[in-house]
KOLPA-254224 format. One record per residue (C-alpha): x, y, z; residue number from 1. Coordinates in pm, whole numbers, plus 50000, padded with zeros to 5 digits. Layout:
N
+-------+-------+-------+-----+
|  east | north |    up | num |
+-------+-------+-------+-----+
|     X |     Y |     Z | NUM |
...
+-------+-------+-------+-----+
# end
This chain:
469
+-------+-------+-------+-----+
|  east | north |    up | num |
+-------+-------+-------+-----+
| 44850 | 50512 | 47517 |   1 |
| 44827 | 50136 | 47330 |   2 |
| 44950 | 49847 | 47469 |   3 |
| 45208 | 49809 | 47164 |   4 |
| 45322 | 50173 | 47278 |   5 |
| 45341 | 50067 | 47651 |   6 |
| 45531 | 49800 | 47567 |   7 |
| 45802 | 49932 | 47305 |   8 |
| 45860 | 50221 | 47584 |   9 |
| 45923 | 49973 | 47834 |  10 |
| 46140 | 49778 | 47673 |  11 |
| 46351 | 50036 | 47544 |  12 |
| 46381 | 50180 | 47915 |  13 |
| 46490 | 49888 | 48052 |  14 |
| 46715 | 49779 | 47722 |  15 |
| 46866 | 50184 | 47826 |  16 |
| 46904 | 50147 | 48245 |  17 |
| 47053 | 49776 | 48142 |  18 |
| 47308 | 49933 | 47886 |  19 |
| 47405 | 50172 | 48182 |  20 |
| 47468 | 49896 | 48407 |  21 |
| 47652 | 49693 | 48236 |  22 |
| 47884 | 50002 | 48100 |  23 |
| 47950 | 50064 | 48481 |  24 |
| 48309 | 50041 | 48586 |  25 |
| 48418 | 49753 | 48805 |  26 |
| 48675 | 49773 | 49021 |  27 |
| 48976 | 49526 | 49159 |  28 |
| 49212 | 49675 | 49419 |  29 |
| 49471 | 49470 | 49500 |  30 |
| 49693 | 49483 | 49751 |  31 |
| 50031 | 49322 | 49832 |  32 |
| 50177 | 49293 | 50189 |  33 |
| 50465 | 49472 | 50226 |  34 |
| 50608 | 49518 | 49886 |  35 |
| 50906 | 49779 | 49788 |  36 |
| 50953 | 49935 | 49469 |  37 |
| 51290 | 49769 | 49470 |  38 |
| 51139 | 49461 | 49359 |  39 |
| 50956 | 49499 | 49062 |  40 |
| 51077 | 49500 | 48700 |  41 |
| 50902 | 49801 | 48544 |  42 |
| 51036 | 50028 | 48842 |  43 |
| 51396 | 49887 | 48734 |  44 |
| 51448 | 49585 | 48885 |  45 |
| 51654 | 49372 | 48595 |  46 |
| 51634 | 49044 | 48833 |  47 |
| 51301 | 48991 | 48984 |  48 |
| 51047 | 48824 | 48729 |  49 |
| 50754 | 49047 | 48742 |  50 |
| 50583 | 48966 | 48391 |  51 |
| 50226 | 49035 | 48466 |  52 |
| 50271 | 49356 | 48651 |  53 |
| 50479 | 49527 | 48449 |  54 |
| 50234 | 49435 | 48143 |  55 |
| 50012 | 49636 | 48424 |  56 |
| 50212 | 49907 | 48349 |  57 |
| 50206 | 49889 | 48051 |  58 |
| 49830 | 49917 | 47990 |  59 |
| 49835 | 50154 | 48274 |  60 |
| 49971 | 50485 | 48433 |  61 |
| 50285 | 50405 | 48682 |  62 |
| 50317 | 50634 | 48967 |  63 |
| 50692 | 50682 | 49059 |  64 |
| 50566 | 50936 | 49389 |  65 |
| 50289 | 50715 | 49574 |  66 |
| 50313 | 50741 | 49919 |  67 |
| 50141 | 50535 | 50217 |  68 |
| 50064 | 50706 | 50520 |  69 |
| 50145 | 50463 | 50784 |  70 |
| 50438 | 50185 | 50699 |  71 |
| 50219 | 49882 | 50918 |  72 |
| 49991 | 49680 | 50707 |  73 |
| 49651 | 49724 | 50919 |  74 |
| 49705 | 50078 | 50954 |  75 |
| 49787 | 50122 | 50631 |  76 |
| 49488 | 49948 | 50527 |  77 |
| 49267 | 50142 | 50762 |  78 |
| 49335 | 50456 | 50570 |  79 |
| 49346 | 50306 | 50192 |  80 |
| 48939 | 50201 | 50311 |  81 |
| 48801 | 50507 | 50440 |  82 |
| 49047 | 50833 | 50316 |  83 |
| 49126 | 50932 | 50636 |  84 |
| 49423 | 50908 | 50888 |  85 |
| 49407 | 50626 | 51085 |  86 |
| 49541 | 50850 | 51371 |  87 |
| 49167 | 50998 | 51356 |  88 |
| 48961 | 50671 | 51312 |  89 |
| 49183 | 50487 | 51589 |  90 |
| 49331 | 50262 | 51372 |  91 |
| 49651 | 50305 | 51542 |  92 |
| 49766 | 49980 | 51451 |  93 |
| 49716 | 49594 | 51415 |  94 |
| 49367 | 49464 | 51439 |  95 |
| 49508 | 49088 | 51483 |  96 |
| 49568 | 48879 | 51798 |  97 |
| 49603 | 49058 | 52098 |  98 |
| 49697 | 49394 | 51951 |  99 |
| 49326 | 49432 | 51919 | 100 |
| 49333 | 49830 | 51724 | 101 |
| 49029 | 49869 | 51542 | 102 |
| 48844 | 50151 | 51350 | 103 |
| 48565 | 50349 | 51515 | 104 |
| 48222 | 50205 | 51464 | 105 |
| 48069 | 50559 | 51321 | 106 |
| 48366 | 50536 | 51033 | 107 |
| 48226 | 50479 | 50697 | 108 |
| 48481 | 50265 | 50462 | 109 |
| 48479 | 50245 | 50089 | 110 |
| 48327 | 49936 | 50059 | 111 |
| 47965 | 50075 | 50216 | 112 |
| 47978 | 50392 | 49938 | 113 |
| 48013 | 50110 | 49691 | 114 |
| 47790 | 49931 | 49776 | 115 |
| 47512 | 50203 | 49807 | 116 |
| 47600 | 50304 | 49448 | 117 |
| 47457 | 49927 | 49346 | 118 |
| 47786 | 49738 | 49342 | 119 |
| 47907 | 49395 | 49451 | 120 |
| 48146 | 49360 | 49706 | 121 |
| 48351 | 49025 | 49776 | 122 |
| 48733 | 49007 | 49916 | 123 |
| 48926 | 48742 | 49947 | 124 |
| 49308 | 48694 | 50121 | 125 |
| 49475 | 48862 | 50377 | 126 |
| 49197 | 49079 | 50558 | 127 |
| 49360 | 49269 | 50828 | 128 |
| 49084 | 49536 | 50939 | 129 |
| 48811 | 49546 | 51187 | 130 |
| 48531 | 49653 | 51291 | 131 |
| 48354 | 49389 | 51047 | 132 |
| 48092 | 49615 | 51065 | 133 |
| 48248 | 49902 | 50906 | 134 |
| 48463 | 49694 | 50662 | 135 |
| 48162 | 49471 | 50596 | 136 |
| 48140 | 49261 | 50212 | 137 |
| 47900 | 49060 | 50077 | 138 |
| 48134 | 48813 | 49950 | 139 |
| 48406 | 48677 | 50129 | 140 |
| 48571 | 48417 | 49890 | 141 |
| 48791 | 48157 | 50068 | 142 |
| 49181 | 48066 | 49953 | 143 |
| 49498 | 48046 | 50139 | 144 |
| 49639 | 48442 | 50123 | 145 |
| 49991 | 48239 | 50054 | 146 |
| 49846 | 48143 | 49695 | 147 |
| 49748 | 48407 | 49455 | 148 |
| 49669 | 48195 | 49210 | 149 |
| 49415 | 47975 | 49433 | 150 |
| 49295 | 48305 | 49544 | 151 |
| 49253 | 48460 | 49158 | 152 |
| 49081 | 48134 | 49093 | 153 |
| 48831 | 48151 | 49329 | 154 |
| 48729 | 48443 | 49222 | 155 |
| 48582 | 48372 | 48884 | 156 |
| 48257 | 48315 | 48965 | 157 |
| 48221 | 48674 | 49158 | 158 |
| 48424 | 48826 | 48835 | 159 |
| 48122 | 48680 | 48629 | 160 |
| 47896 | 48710 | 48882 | 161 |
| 47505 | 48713 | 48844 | 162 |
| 47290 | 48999 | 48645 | 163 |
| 47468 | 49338 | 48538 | 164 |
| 47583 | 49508 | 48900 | 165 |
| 47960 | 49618 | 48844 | 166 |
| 48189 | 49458 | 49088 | 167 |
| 48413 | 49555 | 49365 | 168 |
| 48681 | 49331 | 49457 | 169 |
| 48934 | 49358 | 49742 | 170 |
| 49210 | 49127 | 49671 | 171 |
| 49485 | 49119 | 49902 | 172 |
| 49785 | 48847 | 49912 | 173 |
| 49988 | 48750 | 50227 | 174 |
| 50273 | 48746 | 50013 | 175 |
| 50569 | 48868 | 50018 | 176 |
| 50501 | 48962 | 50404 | 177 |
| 50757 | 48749 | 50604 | 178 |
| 50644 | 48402 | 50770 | 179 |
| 50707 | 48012 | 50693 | 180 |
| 50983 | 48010 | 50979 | 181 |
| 51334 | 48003 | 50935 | 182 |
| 51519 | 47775 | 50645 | 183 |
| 51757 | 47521 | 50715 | 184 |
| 51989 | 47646 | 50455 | 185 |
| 52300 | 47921 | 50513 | 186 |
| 52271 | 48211 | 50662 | 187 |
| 51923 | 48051 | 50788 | 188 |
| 51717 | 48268 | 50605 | 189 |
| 51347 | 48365 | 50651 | 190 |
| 51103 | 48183 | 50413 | 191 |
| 50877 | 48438 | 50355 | 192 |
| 50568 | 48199 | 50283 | 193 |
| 50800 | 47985 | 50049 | 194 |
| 50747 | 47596 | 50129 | 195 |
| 50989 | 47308 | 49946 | 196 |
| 50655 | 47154 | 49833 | 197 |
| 50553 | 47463 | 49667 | 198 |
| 50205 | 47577 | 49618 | 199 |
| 49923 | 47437 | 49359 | 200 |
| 49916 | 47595 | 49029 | 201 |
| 50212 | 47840 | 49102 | 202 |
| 50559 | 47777 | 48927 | 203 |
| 50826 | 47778 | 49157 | 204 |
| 51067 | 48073 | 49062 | 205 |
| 51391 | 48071 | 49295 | 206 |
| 51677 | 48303 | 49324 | 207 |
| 52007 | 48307 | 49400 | 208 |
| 52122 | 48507 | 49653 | 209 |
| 52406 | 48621 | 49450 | 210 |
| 52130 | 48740 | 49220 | 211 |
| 51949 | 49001 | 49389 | 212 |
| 51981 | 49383 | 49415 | 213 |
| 52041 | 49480 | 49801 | 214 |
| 51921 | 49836 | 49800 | 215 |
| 52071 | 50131 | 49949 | 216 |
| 51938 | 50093 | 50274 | 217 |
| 52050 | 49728 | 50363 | 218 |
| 52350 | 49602 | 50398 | 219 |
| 52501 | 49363 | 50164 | 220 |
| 52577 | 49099 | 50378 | 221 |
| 52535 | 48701 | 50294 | 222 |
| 52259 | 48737 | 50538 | 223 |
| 52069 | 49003 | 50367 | 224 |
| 52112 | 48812 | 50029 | 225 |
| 51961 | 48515 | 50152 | 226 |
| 51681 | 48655 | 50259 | 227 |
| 51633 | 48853 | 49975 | 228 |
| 51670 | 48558 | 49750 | 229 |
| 51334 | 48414 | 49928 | 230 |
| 51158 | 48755 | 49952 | 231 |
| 51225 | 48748 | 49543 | 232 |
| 51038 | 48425 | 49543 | 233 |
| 50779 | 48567 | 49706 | 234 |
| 50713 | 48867 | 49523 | 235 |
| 50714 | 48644 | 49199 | 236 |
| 50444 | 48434 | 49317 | 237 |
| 50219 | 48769 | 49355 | 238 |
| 50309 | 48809 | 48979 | 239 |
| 50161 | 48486 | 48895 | 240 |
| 49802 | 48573 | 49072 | 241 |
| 49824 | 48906 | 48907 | 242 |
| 49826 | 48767 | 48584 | 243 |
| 49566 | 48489 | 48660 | 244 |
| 49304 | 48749 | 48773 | 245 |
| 49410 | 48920 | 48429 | 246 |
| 49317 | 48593 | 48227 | 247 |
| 49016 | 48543 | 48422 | 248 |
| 48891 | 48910 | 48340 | 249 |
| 48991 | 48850 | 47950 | 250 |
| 48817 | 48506 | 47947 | 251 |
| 48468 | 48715 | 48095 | 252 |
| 48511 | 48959 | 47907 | 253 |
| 48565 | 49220 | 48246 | 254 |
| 48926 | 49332 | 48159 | 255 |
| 48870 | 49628 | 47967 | 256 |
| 48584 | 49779 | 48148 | 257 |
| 48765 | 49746 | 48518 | 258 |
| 48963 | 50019 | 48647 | 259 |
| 49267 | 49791 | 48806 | 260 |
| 49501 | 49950 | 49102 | 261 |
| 49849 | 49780 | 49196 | 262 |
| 49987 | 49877 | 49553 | 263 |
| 50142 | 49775 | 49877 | 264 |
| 50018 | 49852 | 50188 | 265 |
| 50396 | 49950 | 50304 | 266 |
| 50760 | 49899 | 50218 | 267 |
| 50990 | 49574 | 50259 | 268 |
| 50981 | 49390 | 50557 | 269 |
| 51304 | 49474 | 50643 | 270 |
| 51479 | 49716 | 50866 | 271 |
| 51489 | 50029 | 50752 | 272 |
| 51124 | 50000 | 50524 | 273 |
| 50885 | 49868 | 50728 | 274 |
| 50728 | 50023 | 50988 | 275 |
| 50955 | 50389 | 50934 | 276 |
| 50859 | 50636 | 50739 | 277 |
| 51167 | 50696 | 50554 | 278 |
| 51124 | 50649 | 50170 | 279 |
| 51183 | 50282 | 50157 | 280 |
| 50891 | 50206 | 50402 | 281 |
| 50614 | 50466 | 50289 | 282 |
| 50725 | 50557 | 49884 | 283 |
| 50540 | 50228 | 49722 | 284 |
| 50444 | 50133 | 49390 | 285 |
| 50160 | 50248 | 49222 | 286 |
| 50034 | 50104 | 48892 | 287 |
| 49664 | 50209 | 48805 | 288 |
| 49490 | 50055 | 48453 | 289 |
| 49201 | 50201 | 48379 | 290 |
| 48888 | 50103 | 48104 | 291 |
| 48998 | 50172 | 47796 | 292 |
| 49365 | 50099 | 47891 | 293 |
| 49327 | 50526 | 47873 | 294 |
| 49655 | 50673 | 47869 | 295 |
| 49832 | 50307 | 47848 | 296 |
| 50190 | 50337 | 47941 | 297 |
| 50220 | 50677 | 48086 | 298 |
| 50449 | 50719 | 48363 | 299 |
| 50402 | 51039 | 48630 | 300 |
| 50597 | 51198 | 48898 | 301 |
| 50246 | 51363 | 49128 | 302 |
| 50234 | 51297 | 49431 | 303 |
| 49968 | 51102 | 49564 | 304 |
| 49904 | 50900 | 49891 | 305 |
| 49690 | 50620 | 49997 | 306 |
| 49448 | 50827 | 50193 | 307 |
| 49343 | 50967 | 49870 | 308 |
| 49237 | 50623 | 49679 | 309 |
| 48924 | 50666 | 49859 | 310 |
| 48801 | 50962 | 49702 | 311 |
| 48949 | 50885 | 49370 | 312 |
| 48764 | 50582 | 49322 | 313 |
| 48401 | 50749 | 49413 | 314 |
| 48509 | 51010 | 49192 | 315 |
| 48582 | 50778 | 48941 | 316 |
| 48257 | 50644 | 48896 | 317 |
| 48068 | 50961 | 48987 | 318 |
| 47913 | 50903 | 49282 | 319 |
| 48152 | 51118 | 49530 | 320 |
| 47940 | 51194 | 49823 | 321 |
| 47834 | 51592 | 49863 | 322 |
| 47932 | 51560 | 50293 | 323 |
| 48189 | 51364 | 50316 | 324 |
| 48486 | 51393 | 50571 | 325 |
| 48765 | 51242 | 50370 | 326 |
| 49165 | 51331 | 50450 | 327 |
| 49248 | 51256 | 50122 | 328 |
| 49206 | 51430 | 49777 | 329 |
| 49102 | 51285 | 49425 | 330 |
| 49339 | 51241 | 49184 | 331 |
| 49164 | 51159 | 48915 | 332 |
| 49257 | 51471 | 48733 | 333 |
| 49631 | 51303 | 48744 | 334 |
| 49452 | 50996 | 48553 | 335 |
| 49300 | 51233 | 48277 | 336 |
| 49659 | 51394 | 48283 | 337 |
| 49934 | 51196 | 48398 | 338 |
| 50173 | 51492 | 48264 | 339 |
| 50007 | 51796 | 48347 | 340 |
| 50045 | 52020 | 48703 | 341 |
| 49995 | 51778 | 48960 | 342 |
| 50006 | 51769 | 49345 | 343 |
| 50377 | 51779 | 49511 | 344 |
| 50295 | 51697 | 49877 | 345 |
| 50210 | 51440 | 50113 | 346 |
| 50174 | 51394 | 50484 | 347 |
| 50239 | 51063 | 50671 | 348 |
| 50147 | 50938 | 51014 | 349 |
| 50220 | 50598 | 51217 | 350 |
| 50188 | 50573 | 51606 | 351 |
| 50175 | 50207 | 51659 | 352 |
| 50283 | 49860 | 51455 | 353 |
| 50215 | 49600 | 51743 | 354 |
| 50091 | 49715 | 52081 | 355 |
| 50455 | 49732 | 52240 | 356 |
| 50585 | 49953 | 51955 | 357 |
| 50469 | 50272 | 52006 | 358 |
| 50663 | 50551 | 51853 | 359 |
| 50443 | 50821 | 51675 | 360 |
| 50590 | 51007 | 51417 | 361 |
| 50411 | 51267 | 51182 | 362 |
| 50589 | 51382 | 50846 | 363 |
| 50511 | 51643 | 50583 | 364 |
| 50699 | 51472 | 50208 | 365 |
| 50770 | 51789 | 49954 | 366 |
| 50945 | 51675 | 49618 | 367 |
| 51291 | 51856 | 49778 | 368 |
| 51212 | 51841 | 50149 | 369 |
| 51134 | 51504 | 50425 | 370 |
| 51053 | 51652 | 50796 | 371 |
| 50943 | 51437 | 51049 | 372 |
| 50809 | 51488 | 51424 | 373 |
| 50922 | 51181 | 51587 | 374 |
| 50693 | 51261 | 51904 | 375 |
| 50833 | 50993 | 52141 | 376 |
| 51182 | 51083 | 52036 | 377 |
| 51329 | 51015 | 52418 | 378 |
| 51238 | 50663 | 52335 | 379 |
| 51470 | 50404 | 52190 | 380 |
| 51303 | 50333 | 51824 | 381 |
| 51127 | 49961 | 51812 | 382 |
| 51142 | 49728 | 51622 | 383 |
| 50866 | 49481 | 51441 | 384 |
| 50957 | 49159 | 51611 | 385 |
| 51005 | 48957 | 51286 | 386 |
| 51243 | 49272 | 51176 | 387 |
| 51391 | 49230 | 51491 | 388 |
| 51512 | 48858 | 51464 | 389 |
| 51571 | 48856 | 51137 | 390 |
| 51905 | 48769 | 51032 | 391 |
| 51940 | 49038 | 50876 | 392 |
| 51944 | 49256 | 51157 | 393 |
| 52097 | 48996 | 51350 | 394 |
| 52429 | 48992 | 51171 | 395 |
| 52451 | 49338 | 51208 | 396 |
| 52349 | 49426 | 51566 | 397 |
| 52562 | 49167 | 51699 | 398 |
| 52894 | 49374 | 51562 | 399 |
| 52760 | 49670 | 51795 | 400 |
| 52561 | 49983 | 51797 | 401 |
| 52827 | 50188 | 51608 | 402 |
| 52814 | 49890 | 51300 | 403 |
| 52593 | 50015 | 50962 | 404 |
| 52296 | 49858 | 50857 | 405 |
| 52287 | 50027 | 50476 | 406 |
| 52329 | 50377 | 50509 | 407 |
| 52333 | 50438 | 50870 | 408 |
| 52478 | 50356 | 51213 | 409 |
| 52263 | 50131 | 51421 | 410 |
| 52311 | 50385 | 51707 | 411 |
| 52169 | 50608 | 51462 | 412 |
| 51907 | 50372 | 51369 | 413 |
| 51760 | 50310 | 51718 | 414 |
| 51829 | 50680 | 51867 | 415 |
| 51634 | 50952 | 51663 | 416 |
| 51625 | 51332 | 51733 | 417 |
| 51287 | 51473 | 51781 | 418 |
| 51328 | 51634 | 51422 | 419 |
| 51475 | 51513 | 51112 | 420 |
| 51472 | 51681 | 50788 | 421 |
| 51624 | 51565 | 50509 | 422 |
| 51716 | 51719 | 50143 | 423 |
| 51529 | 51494 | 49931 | 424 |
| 51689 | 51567 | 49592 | 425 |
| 52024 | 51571 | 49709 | 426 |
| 52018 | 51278 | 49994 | 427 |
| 51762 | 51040 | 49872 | 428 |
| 51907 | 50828 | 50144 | 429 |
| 51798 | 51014 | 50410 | 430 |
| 52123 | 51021 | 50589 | 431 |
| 52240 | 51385 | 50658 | 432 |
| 52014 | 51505 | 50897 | 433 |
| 51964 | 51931 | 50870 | 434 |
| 51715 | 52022 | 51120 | 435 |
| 51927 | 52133 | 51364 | 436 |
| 52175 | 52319 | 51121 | 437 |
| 52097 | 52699 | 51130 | 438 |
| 52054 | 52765 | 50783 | 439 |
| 51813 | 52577 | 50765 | 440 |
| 51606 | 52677 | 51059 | 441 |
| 51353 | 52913 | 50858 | 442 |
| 51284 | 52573 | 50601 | 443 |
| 51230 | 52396 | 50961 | 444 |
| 51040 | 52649 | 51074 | 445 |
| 50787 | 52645 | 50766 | 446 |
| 50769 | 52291 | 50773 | 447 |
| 50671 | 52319 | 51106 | 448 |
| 50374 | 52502 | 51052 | 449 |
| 50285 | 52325 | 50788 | 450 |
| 50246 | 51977 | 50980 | 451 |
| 50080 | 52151 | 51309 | 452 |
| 49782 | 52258 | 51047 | 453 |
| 49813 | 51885 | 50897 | 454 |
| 49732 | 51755 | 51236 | 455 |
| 49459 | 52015 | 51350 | 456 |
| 49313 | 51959 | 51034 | 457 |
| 49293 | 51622 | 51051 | 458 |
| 49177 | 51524 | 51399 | 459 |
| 49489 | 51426 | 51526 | 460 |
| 49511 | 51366 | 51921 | 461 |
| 49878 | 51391 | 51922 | 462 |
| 49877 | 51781 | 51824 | 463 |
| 49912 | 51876 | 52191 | 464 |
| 50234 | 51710 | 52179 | 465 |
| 50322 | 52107 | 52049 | 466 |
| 50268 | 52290 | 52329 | 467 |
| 50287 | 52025 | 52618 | 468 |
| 50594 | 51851 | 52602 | 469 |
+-------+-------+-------+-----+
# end
C-alpha cells in the first residue's frame, strides 16, 4: 500500500470514529429534593413560576404516572443509581450524619456503566449516597446545593469539556428540601433555604401565602400557607438553574444532542408526601427531553418508576449490559411511543428515613388499585423530624389526635392497619380504606400474591415477614 493510501485511510478512520463520538448522546439528570407535582406549572399549577421547566416539557415527553420507590431522598437516590431496590443493596436509608446507611460495596451504580462506555462523569450539589466507591465521578464541581444557578454555572466548563467524550452529569439541587430555620414572620414559617439577602445571580420570586394551592392532602390552615408560600420560593429558584444549564447547553452547542431528565427524588416535604408512600410522596414529576427534541410535547399516562431510569439510560445509548441484575425495566420503548401500550404497574418499598424511623412498608401501584404491606403496622407511624416540627403539623396535632390534617384524621395518620388498599380511580385521596371489606378480599388476595413474588424476586429480606409474624 503507498504512503498517500496509508494516509487518506487513516484519516478518514479517525475523521469516522471522531464523527461517532461526537454524535454520542450526553446526558444531564437532574434531580430536585423533594419536589411534588403540585408545584409545577405544566402539571397545572396556575401560581408557581416554573418557566424553564415547563419549556422542558415542552421540548420533551411529560410523564403524568412516574413513581419513586422509596419517598426519602438517599434511598430514593440509591435506587435511581443502580436499578435496583434499595431494600436489596442496603440502602435502607440516609447515608448522612449518624444515620450512616450505605450501599453494598459489590453494587455497581450507573455512573461506573457510563463511564466504561467512554463517558465523562462530574456531579455537582446535593450528593446524598455512599459508598464513594460505588457512586464514584471524575468530576465533582463545587457550588452551594442552595444555588442552582451558581451550581449551573460551574458547570460550563465540564458541559464544554475537553476532546469529543459525551458527558454525564449528575446535577442535584438542595432546593426545595426544607432548612434555613424558622422565619420571624406569622405563623413562623420554615424557610426552606430562602435567606432575606437572597442568593447571587437568582431573582428573588416571593409568594403570598394567600397565593398558593394547598393540595388535597394538607390542610388549609394559615400555617400551611405560610409555609407553602416559602416552599414556592424555593421551587422557583430550581426553575432558574434549570434554565441556566439550558443556556449554557445552547451557548456550546450541547442542547440538542443531550437527552435531559427532570425528577424528584420524593414528594413534598410535608406530612402526608414525604417519607409515605401514598401518591403525594412517591407519584413525582417526570419530564424527559431527548436529542432531537423527538416527540416534543407529548404527554403519557405509562407507568414508570425510578428503579427503571437505570436501564433506560444504558439502553438509550446502546450499551445495556448482557448480565446485568437490574430491578427495573427500560422504558425506552415509551420514549419511541409515548402513546402506544405501555406498562401499568409499579412496586414501591421504604423501610427507613432516619435511623429512628423505621417503618417498612412494601406496595404494588395498578392504574385502579394502591395495596400496601405496612410490615411494622403495631408501630405508631414516624415522623421525619423536620415534618414533625413543622408548623404545619404543629397547628394541627396540638387540636388532638381525632383533628384532620387534609384528608385524614391524625389518629388515622399515625395508626395504620397492616393492609391498606385503596381504589385509585375512584379515591385518589387514598382515604377509604377496602382491605378489610369482604368484597374485596379476592382483589386483596391477588394483590397479595402479587407483592410476595415482588419481594422474592427482588432480594428482599423482609419477605419472611409472610410467614413469621
Amino acid at each position: 500500500m503507498s504512503k498517500f493510501k496509508f494516509l487518506l485511510i487513516s484519516v478518514l478512520t479517525f475523521f469516522f470514529f471522531q464523527v461517532d463520538a461526537d454524535d454520542r448522546v450526553n446526558i444531564l439528570l437532574i434531580i430536585s429534593d423533594d419536589h411534588g407535582t403540585d408545584a409545577l406549572g405544566c402539571y397545572g399549577n396556575p401560581v408557581i413560576a416554573t418557566p424553564a421547566l415547563n419549556q422542558l416539557a415542552a421540548d420533551g415527553i411529560r410523564f403524568t404516572n412516574a413513581f419513586c420507590t422509596s419517598a426519602s431522598c438517599s434511598a430514593s437516590r440509591s435506587v435511581i443509581m443502580t436499578g435496583r431496590f434499595n431494600h436489596a443493596t442496603a440502602h435502607y436509608g440516609h447515608a448522612h450524619g449518624y444515620h450512616h446507611f450505605s450501599t453494598y460495596d459489590n453494587e455497581k451504580s450507573l455512573v461506573q456503566y457510563l463511564e466504561e462506555a467512554g463517558y465523562r462523569t462530574g456531579r455537582v450539589g446535593k450528593y446524598h449516597l455512599a459508598p464513594e466507591s460505588v457512586y464514584h465521578f471524575e468530576h465533582v464541581l463545587r457550588a452551594s446545593d442552595r444555588n442552582p444557578v451558581e451550581m449551573a454555572d460551574n458547570c460550563t466548563g465540564f458541559i464544554e469539556g475537553p476532546g469529543s467524550e459525551p458527558f454525564f452529569l449528575y446535577y442535584c439541587t438542595a432546593d426545595p428540601h426544607r432548612g434555613g430555620g424558622t422565619l420571624d414572620t406569622p405563623y413562623a414559617p420554615n424557610a426552606f433555604g430562602n435567606r432575606p439577602q437572597g442568593y447571587s445571580g437568582i431573582i428573588k420570586m416571593e409568594y403570598s401565602p394567600d397565593q398558593v394551592m394547598v393540595p388535597y392532602f394538607l390542610p388549609d390552615s394559615p400555617e400551611c400557607r405560610a409555609e407553602l408560600a416559602q416552599y414556592y420560593q424555593s421551587v422557583n429558584r430550581v426553575d432558574q438553574g434549570v434554565a441556566k444549564l439550558i443556556e449554557i447547553l445552547k451557548e456550546t452547542g450541547k442542547y440538542e444532542n443531550t437527552l435531559i431528565i427532570y425528577i424528584s427524588d420524593n414528594g413534598i416535604a410535608f406530612p402526608g408526601a414525604k417519607t409515605t408512600l401514598y401518591d403525594p410522596g412517591m407519584k413525582l414529576p417526570c419530564i424527559i427531553k431527548q436529542p432531537g427534541r423527538k416527540n416534543a410535547g407529548k404527554v403519557t399516562d405509562h407507568f414508570i418508576s425510578w428503579v427503571d431510569l437505570t436501564p433506560t439510560i444504558l439502553d438509550y445509548i446502546g450499551t445495556f449490559p448482557e448480565e446485568n441484575r437490574f430491578h427495573g425495566r427500560s422504558f425506552r420503548g415509551t420514549l419511541e411511543d409515548p402513546l402506544g401500550e405501555g406498562p401499568e404497574q409499579v412496586y414501591a418499598s421504604h423501610t427507613f428515613h432516619e435511623i429512628t424511623m423505621y417503618y417498612p412498608m412494601r406496595v404494588v401501584r395498578t392504574r385502579k388499585w394502591k395495596f400496601i404491606f405496612n410490615i411494622a403496622w403495631p408501630l405508631e407511624y414516624p415522623s421525619a423530624s423536620d415534618l414533625w416540627g413543622s408548623p404545619t403539623w404543629q397547628s394541627a396535632y396540638q387540636n388532638g389526635r381525632q383533628a384532620t390534617f387534609g384528608q385524614r384524621s391524625i389518629e388515622a395518620y399515625l395508626k395504620r392497619p397492616q393492609f391498606e388498599l385503596y381504589d385509585i380511580e375512584n379515591d385518589p385521596g387514598e382515604t377509604n380504606n377496602l382491605a378489610y371489606e369482604h368484597k374485596y378480599w379476592e382483589i386483596v388476595e391477588d394483590l397479595k400474591v402479587q407483592l410476595k413474588k415482588f419481594m422474592v424476586d427482588t432480594e428482599d429480606p423482609w419477605k419472611l415477614k409472610w410467614d413469621y409474624e
